[in-house]
Kinemage of the C-alpha trace (Angstrom):
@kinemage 1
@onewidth
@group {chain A} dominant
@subgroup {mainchain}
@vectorlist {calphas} color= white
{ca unk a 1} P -33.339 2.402 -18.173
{ca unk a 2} L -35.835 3.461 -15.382
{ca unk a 3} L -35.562 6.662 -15.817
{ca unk a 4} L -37.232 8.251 -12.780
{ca unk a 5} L -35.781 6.116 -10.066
{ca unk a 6} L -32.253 7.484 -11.467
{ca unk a 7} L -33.823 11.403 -11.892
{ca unk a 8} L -35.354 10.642 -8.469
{ca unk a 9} L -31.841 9.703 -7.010
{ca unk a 10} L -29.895 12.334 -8.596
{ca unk a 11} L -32.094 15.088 -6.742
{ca unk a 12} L -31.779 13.404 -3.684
{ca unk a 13} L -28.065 13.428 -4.014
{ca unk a 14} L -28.488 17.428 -3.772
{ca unk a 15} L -31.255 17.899 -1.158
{ca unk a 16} L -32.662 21.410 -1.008
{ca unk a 17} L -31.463 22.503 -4.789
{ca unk a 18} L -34.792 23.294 -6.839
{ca unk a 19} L -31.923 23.450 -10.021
{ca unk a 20} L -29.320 21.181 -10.287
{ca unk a 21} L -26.331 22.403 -12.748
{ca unk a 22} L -24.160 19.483 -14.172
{ca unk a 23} L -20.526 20.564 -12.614
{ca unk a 24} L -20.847 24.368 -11.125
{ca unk a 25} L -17.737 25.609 -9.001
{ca unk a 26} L -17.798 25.468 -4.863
{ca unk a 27} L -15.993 28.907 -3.192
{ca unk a 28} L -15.950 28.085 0.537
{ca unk a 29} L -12.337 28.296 0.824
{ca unk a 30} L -9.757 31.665 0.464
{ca unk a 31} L -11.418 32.801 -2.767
{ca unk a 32} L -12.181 36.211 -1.808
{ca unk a 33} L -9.636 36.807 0.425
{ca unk a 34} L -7.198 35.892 -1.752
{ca unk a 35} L -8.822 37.815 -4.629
{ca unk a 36} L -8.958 41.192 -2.144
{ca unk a 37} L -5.893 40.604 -1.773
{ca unk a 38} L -4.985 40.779 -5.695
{ca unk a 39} L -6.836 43.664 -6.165
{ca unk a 40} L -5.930 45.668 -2.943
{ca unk a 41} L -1.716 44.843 -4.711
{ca unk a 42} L -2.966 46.220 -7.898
{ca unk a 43} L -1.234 43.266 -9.670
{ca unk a 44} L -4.246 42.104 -11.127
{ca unk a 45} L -2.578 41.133 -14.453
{ca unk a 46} L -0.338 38.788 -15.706
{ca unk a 47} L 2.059 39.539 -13.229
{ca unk a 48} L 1.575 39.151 -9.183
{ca unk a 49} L 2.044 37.060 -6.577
{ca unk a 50} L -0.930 35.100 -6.987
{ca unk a 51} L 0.508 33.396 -10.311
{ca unk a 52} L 3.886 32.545 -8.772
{ca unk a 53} L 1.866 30.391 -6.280
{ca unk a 54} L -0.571 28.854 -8.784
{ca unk a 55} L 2.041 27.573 -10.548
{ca unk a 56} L 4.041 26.261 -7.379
{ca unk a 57} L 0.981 24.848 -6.130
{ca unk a 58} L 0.645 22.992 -9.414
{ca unk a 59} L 3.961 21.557 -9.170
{ca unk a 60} L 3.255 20.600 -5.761
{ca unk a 61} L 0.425 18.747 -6.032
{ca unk a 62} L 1.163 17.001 -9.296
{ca unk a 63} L 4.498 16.387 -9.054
{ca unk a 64} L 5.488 18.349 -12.262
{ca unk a 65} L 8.994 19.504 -12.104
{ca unk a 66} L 7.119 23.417 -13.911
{ca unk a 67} L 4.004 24.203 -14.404
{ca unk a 68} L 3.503 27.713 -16.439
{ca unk a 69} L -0.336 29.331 -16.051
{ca unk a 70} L -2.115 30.276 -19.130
{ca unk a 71} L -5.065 32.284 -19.442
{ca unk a 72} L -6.786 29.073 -20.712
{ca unk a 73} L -6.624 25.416 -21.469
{ca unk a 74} L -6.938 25.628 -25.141
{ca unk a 75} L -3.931 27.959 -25.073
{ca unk a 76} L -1.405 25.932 -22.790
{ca unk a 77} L -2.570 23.259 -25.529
{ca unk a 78} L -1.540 25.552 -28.658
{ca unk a 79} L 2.015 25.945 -27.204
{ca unk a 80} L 2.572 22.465 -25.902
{ca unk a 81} L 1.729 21.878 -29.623
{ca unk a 82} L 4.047 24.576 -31.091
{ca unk a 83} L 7.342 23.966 -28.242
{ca unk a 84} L 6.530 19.825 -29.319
{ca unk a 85} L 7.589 20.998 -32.721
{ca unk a 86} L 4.079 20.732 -34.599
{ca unk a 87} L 3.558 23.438 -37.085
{ca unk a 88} L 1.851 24.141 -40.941
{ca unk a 89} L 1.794 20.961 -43.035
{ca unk a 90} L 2.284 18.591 -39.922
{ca unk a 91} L -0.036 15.551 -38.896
{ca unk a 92} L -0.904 15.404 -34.898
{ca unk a 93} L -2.968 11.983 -34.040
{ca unk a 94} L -5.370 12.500 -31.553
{ca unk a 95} L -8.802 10.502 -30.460
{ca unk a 96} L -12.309 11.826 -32.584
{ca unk a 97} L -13.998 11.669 -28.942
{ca unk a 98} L -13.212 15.037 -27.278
{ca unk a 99} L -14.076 18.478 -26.567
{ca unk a 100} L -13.810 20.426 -29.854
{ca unk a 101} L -10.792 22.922 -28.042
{ca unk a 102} L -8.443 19.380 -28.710
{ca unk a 103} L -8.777 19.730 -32.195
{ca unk a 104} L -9.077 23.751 -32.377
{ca unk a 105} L -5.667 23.926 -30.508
{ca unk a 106} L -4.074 21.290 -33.382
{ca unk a 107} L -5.773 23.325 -36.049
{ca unk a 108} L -3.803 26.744 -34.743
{ca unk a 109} L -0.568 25.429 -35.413
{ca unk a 110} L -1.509 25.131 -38.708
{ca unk a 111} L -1.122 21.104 -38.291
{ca unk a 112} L -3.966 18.745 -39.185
{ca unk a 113} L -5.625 16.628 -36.721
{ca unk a 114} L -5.962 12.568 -37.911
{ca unk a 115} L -8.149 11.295 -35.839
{ca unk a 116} L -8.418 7.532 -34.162
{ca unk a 117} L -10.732 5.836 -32.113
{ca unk a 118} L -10.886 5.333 -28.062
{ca unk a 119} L -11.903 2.556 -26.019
{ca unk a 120} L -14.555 1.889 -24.036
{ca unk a 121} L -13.150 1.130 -20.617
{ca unk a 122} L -11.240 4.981 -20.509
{ca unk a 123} L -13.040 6.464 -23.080
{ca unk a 124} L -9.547 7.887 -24.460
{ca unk a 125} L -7.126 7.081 -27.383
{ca unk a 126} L -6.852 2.981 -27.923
{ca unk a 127} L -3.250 2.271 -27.599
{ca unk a 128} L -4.260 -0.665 -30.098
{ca unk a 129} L -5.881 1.423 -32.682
{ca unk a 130} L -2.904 3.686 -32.267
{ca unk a 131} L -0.505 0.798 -32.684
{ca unk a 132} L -2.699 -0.777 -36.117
{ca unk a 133} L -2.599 2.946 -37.455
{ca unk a 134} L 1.064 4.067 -37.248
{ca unk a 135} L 2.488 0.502 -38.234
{ca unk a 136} L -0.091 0.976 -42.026
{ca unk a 137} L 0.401 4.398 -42.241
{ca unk a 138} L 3.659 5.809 -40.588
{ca unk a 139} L 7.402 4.916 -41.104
{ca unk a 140} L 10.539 6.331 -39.134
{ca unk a 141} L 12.849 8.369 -40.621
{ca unk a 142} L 16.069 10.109 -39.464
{ca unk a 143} L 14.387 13.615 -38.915
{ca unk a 144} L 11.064 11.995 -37.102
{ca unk a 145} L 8.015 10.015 -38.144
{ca unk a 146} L 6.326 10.219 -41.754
{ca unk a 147} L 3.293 9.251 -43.623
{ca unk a 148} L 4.008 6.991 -46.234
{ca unk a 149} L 1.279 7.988 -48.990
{ca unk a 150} L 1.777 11.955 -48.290
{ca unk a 151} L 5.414 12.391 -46.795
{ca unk a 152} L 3.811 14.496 -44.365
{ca unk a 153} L 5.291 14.448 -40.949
{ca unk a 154} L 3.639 13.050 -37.622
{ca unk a 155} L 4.436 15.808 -35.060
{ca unk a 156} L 2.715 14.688 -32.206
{ca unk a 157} L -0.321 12.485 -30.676
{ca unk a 158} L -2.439 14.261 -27.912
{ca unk a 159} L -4.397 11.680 -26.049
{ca unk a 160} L -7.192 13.687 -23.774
{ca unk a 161} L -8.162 11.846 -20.462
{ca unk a 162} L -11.896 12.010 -20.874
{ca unk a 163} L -14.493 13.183 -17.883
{ca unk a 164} L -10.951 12.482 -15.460
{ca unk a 165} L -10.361 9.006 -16.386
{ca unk a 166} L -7.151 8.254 -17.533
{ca unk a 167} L -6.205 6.780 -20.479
{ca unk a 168} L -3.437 3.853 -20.818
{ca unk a 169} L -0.791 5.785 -20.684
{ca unk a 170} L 2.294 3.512 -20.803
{ca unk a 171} L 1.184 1.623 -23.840
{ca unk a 172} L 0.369 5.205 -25.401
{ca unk a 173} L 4.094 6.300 -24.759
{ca unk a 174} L 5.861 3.060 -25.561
{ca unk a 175} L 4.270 2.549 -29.226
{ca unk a 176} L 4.880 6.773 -29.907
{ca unk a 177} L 8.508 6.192 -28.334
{ca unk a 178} L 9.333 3.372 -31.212
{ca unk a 179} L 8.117 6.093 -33.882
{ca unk a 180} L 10.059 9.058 -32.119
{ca unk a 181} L 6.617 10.810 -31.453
{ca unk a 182} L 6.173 13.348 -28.756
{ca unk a 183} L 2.870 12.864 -26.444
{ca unk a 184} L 1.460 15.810 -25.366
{ca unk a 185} L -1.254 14.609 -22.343
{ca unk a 186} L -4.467 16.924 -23.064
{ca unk a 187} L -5.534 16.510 -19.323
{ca unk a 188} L -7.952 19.632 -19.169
{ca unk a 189} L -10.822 17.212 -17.441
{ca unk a 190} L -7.860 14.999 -15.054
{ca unk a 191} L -6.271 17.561 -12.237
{ca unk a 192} L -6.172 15.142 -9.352
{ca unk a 193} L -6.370 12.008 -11.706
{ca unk a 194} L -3.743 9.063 -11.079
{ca unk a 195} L -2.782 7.180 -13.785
{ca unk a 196} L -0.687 3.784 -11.846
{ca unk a 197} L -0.090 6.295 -8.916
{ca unk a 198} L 1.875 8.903 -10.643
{ca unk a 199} L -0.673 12.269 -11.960
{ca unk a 200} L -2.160 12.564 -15.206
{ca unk a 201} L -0.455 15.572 -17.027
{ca unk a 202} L 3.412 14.463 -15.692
{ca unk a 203} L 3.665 10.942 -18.378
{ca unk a 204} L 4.368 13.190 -21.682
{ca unk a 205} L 6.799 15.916 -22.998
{ca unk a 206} L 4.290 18.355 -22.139
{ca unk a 207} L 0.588 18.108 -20.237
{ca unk a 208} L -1.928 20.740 -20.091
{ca unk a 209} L -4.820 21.702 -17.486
{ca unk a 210} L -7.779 23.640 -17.585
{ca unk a 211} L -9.059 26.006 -14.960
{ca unk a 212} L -12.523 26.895 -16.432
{ca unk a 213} L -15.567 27.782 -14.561
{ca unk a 214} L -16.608 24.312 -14.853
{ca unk a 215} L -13.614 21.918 -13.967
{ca unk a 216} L -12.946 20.487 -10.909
{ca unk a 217} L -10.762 23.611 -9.880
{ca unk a 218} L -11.156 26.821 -11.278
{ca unk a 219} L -9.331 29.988 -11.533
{ca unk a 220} L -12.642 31.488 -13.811
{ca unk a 221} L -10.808 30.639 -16.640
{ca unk a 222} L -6.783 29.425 -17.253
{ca unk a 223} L -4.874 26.726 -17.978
{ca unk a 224} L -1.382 25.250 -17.306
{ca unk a 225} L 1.133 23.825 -19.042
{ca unk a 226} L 3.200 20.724 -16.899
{ca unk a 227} L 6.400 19.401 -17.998
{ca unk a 228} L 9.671 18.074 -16.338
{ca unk a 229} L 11.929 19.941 -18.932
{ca unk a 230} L 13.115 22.897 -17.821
{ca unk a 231} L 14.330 24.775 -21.265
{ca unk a 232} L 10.853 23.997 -22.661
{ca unk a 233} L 8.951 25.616 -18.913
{ca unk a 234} L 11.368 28.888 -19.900
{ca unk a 235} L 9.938 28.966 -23.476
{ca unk a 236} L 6.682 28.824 -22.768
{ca unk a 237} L 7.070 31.345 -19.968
{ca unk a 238} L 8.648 33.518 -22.705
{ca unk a 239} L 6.046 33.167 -25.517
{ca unk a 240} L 3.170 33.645 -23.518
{ca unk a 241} L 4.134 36.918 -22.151
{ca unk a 242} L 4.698 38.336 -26.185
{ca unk a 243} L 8.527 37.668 -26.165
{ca unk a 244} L 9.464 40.522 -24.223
{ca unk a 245} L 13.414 40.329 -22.715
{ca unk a 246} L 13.596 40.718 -18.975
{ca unk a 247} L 14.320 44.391 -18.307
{ca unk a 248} L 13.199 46.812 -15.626
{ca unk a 249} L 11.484 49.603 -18.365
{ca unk a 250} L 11.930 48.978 -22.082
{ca unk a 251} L 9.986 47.361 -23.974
{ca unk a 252} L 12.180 44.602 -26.532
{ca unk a 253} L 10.749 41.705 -27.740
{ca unk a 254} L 12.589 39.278 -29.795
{ca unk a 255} L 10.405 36.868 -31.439
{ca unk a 256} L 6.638 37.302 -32.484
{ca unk a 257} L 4.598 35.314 -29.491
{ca unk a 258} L 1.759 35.968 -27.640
{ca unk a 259} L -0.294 37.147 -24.977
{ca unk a 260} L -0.908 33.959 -22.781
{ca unk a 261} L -0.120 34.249 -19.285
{ca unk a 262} L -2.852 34.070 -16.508
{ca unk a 263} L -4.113 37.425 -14.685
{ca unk a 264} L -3.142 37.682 -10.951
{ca unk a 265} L -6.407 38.253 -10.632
{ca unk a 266} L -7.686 35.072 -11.785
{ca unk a 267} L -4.645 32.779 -10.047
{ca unk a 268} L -5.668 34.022 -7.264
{ca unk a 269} L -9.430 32.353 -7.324
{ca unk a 270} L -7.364 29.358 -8.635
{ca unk a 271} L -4.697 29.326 -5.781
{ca unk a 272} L -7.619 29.269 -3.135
{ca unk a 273} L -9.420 26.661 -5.123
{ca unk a 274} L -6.118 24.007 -5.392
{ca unk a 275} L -6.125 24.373 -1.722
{ca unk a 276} L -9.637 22.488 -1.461
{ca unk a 277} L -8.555 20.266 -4.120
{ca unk a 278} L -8.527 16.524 -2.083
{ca unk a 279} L -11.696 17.690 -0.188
{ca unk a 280} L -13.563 17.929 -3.980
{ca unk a 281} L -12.052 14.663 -4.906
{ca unk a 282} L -12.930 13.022 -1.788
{ca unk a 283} L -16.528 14.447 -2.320
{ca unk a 284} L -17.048 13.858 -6.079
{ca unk a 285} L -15.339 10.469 -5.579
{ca unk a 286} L -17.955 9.635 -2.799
{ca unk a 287} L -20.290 10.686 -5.410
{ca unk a 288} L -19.647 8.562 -8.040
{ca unk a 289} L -19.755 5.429 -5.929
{ca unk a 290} L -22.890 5.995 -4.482
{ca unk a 291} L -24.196 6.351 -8.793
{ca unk a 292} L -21.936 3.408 -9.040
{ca unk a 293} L -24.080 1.329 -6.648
{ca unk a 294} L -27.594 2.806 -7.833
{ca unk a 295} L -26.550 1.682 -11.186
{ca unk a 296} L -26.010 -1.189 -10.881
{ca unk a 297} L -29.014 -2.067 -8.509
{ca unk a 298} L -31.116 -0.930 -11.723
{ca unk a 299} L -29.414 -2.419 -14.301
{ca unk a 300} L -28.027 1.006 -15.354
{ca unk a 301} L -25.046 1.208 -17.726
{ca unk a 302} L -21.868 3.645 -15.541
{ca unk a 303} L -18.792 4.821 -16.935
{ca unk a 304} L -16.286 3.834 -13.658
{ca unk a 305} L -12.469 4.379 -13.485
{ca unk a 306} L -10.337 2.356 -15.552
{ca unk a 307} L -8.369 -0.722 -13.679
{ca unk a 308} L -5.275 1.026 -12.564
{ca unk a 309} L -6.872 4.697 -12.355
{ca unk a 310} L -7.718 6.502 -9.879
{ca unk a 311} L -10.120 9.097 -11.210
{ca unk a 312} L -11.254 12.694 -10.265
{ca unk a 313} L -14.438 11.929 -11.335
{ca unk a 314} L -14.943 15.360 -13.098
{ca unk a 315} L -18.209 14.121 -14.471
{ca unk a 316} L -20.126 11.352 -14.401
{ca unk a 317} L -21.747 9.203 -17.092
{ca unk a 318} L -24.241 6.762 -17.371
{ca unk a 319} L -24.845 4.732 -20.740
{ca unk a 320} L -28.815 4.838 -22.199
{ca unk a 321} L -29.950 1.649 -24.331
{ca unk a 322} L -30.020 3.869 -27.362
{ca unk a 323} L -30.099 7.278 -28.816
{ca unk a 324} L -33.749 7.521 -28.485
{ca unk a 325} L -33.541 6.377 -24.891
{ca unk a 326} L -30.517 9.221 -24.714
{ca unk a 327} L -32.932 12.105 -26.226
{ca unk a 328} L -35.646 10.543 -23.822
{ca unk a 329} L -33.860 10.974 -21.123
{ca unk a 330} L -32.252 14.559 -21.559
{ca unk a 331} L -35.296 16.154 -22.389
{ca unk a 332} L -36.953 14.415 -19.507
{ca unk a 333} L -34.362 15.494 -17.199
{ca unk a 334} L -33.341 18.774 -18.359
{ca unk a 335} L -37.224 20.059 -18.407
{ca unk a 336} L -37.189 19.151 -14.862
{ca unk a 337} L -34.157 21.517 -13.889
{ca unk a 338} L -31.478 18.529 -13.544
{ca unk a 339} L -28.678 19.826 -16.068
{ca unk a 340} L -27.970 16.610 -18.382
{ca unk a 341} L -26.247 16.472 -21.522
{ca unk a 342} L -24.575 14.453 -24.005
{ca unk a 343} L -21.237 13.712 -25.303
{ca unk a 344} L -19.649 15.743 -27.625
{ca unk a 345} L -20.430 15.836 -31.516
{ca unk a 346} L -17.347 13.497 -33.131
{ca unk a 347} L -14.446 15.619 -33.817
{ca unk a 348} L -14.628 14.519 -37.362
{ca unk a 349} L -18.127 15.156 -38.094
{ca unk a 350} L -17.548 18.872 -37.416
{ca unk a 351} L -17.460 21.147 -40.571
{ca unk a 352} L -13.833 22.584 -40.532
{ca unk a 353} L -12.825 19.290 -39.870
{ca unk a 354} L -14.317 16.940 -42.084
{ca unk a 355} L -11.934 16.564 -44.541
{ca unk a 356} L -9.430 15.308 -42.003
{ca unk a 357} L -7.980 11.716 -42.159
{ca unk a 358} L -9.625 9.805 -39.905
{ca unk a 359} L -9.404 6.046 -38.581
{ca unk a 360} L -11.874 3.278 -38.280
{ca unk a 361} L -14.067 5.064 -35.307
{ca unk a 362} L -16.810 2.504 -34.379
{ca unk a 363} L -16.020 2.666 -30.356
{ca unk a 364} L -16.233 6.631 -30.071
{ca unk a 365} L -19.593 6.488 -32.697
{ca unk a 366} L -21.730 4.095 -30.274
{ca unk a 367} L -20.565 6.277 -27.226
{ca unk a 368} L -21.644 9.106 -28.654
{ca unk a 369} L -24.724 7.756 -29.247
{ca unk a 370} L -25.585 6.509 -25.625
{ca unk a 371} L -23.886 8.453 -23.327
{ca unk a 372} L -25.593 11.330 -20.880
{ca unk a 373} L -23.278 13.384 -18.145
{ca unk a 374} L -25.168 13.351 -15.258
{ca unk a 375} L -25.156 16.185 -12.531
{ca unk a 376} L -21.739 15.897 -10.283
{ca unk a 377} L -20.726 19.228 -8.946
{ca unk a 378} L -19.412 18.774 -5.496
{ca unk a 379} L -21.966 18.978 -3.134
């Protein structure tokens, strides 16, 4: 890798910055008028305004038929989890690439993660290594899908569309719809990602976003849950706000829950921010095509959009010749104030979840081991 002409070319893609972050938020939109405007209500909780239009803005822009804010991504995950019907002594498949909240979020429904491999053109769950697992390990029963060693029960597989680039989705659904498996989309990186035209988020039961300070949109924290079923939309508007039954002063819950829901305060930032949301795309999709082209002038590995995606680009990713070219290059990079890192440690490899079952992983181990995010904040 020449490694200068590409450090070279990254600070001239943000002319004038003596410190370039790897994705930090943009406010030159309604953020602080909006956010006045929550405080000057004094709704600045989990009731106001401001959430009612996050959440239709949501369904707007995706196409989801509800969207209910959470006060992150990890949570709207836990829930998706618990209304899919995962719970203690359950199996949830899921890829070992991915953020460690993808795992955490199994983990608190007292499920196990198994995890299985992805592929290297989307970098998420292999519908093929999917497919090999659940036809030697799984069987159909009346009541759902089963191991057949353990007896334990497949609740759920949570593919997570990695960096904004969409996994396979219909292959994902077709071989969980022949073992009656729920798919709950983990698109925390993929607001604004297309998947054959339609958004990532809106294929499964249940999809979840994340609004953190450094996603493509951010509310300073949240999340979202997306899903076309209405009765499941009303749960999870009723768990995350501890249970309580609608009524104007007492206080009656009827089921223990929890304390979810996104601040006004915060859907507010978040509402101004999914009104900028195709000018960031636009932007951070111009972005990536002019790495695209540098690349591959100099012979420099890119991770680019699967065929059939249309991705937000949420960060980009070249591919080093090595892991000593990868430590090479982030120490080089980051001691000259460009913000590199790598990919995430492997799910598996983590301590609280190394004694998890876990599939033949060879694709996600030699990402791991070459890929760098490269700055791609919208400039």
């Amino acid at each position: 890798m020449n490694m200068e002409a590409l450090l070279e070319f990254i600070r001239s893609r943000y002319p004038g910055q003596e410190a370039i972050a790897l994705h930090e938020p943009r406010f030159r939109g309604n953020e602080k008028r909006y956010v006045d405007d929550a405080i000057a209500s004094t709704f600045v909780s989990s009731v106001g305004e401001y959430v009612t239009r996050f959440e239709a803005g949501l369904r707007e822009i995706t196409g989801a038929g509800h969207a209910v804010a959470t006060v992150n991504g990890t949570a709207a995950l836990h829930l998706a989890l618990l209304l899919a019907g995962a719970g203690p002594g359950d199996l949830v498949l899921t890829q070992a690439f991915s953020f460690v909240a993808t795992a955490n979020a199994i983990a608190h429904t007292g499920a196990e993660p198994v995890f299985l491999d992805i592929e290297k053109s989307t970098l998420g769950l292999d519908p093929g290594g999917l497919r090999e697992f659940l036809a030697a390990r799984a069987e159909k029963r009346g009541q759902g899908c089963f191991d057949r060693d353990t007896g334990r029960r497949y609740a759920a597989c949570v593919p997570m569309h990695t960096f904004g680039h969409p996994c396979r989705l219909e292959e994902i659904l077709d071989i969980c719809g022949e073992y009656g498996l729920p798919v709950v989309e983990d698109a925390a990186e993929a607001l604004g990602s297309l998947w054959r035209g339609k958004h990532c988020g809106t294929f499964g039961l249940m999809g979840i976003l994340s609004f953190n300070g450094n996603k493509i949109v951010t509310a300073g924290g949240g999340g979202a849950i997306l899903t076309g079923d209405g009765q499941l939309a009303a749960r999870a508007k009723h768990l995350t706000t501890t249970a309580k039954k609608p009524h104007p002063w007492l206080f009656e819950h009827d089921e223990t829950a929890y304390n979810y829901r996104l601040p006004n305060l915060n859907a507010a930032l978040g509402y101004a921010q999914l009104e900028q949301l195709d000018c960031f795309i636009t932007d951070k999709r111009r972005l990536a095509e002019e790495y695209a082209a540098f690349c591959a002038a100099h012979n420099i590995g890119f991770m680019e959009e699967p065929p059939g995606a249309r991705s937000n680009y949420w960060l980009n990713a070249v591919f080093t010749a090595g892991r000593e070219e990868r430590d090479i290059f982030l120490a080089r990079s980051n001691g000259r104030g460009l913000q590199t890192r790598p990919a995430w440690g492997l799910l598996p490899a983590q301590p609280m979840y190394r004694q998890c079952r876990c599939a033949d992983i060879r694709v996600s181990a030699e990402i791991a081991e070459i890929l760098v995010n490269i700055p791609s904040s919208v400039r």
